[in-house]
C-alpha positions as CSV (number, residue, x, y, z in Angstrom):
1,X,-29.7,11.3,3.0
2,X,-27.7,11.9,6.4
3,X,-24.3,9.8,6.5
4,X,-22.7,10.2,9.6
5,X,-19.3,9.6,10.3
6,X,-16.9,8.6,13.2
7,X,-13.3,9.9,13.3
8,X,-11.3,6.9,14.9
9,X,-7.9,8.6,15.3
10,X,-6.8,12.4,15.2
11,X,-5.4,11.8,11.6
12,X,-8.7,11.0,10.1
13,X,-10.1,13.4,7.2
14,X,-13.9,13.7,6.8
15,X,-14.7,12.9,2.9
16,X,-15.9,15.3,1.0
17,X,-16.9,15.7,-2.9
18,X,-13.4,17.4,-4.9
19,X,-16.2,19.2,-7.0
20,X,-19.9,20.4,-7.0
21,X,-21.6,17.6,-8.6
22,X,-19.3,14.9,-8.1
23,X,-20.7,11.4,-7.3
24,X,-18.3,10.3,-5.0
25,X,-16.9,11.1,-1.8
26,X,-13.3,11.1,-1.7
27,X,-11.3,9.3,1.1
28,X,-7.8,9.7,2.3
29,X,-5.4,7.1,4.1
30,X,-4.4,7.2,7.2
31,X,-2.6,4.0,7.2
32,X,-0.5,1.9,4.4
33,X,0.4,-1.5,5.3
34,X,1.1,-4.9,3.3
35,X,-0.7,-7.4,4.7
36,X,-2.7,-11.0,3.4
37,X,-0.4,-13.7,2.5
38,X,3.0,-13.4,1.0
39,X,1.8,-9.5,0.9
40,X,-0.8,-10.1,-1.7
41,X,-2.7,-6.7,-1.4
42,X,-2.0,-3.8,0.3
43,X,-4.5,-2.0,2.8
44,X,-5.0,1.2,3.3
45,X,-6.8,2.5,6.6
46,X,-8.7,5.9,6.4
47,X,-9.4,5.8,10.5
48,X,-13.3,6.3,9.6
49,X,-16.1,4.7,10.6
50,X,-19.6,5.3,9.5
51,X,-23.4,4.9,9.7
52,X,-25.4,4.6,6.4
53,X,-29.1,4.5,6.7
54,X,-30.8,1.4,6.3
55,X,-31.9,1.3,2.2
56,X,-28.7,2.4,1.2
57,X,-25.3,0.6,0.3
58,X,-21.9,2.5,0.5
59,X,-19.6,1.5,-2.6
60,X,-16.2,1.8,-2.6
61,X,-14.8,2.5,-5.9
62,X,-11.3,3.3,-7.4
63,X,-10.4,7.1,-8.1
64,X,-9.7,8.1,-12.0
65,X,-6.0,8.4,-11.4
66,X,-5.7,4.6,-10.2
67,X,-5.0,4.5,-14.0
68,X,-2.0,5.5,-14.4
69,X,-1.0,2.9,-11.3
70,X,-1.4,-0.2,-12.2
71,X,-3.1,-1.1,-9.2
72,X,-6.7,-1.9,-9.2
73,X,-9.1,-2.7,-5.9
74,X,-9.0,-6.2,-4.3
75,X,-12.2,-7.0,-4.4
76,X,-13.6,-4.6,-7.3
77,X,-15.7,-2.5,-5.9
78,X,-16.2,-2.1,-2.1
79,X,-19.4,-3.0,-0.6
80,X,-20.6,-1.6,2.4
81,X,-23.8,-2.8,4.1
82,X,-25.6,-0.3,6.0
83,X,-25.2,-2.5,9.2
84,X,-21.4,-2.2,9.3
85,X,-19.9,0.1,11.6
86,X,-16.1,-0.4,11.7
87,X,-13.6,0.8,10.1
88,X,-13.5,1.9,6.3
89,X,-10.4,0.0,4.7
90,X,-8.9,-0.5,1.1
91,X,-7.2,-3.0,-0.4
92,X,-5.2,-3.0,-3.1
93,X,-3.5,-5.2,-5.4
94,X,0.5,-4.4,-5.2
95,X,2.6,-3.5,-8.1
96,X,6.6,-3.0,-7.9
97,X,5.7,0.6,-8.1
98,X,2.9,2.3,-5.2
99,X,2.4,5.7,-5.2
100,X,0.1,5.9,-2.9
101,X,1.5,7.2,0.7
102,X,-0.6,8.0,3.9
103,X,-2.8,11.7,3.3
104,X,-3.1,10.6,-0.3
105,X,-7.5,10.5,-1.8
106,X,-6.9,6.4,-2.1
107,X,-10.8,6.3,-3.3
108,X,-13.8,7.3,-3.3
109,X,-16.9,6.4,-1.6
110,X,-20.6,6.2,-3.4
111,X,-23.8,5.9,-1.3
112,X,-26.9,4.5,-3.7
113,X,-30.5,4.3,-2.7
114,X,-31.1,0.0,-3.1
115,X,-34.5,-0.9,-4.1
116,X,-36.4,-3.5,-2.5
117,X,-36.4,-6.7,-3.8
118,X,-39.1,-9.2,-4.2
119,X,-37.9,-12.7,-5.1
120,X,-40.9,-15.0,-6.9
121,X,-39.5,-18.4,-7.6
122,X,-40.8,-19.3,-11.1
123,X,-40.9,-22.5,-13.5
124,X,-40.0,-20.3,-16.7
125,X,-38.5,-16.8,-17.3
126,X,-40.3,-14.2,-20.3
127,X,-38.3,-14.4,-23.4
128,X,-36.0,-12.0,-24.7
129,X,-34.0,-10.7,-27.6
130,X,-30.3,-11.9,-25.5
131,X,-31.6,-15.5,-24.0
132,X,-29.3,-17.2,-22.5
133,X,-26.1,-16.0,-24.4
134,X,-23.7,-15.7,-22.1
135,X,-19.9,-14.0,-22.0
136,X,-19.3,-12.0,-25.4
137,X,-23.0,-12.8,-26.9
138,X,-23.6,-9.4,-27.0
139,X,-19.9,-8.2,-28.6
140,X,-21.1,-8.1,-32.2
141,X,-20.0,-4.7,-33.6
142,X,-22.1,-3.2,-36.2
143,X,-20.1,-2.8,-39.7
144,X,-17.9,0.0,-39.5
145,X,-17.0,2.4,-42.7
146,X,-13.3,3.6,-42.1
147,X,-11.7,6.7,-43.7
């Protein structure tokens, strides 16, 4: 799969994978700014822009070492349609604390093939061993021997 990418500024980095085999693309701010109301989240810029080809989705998810933050992602995980062609951005949620500063890897980005979907409207679904249990119905630890 080709994914090409636009540098918007001179201090954009072209993501690249940390390691051989990694699944996700690492990106690196270019901008830091608190923004939203009452400086609910901050966003990062990364001065990218980029083309995904049509069938795939670009995710955006956090890096490992968001961990040991306390931040987490706005929304999640990032979703970017393969349509969209301005600029990559990250939002975070803000602690007292941020360590991440401008030319830090702020996430990382992971293109997936999406299948295509047929939707058939139905009058019943098959049945199945989970039904319609929702939230927790599927928490029930098997009986654990401790030493």
């Amino acid at each position: 799969m080709l994914l090409k990418i636009k540098k918007l500024s001179g201090k954009a980095t072209i993501p690249c994978y940390a390691k051989e085999g990694d699944a996700g693309l690492d990106l690196i701010a270019t901008s830091k700014s608190n923004a939203g109301k009452d400086a609910n989240y901050i966003e990062f810029g990364t001065d990218l822009a980029i083309e995904i080809e049509e069938g795939h989705v670009g995710l955006i998810f956090p890096r490992s070492s968001i961990s040991k933050t306390g931040h987490r992602l706005v929304n999640s995980v990032g979703v970017i349609d393969s349509g969209y062609r301005g600029e990559v951005k990250i939002r975070m949620s803000p602690t007292s604390f941020s360590p991440y500063q401008v030319g830090d890897k702020i996430a990382q980005l992971v293109i997936m093939e999406l299948p295509k979907i047929v939707i058939e409207e139905v009058e019943e679904l098959d049945d199945s061993d989970r039904g319609s249990g929702g939230f927790g119905s599927t928490d029930e630890l098997p009986q654990r021997i401790w030493r």
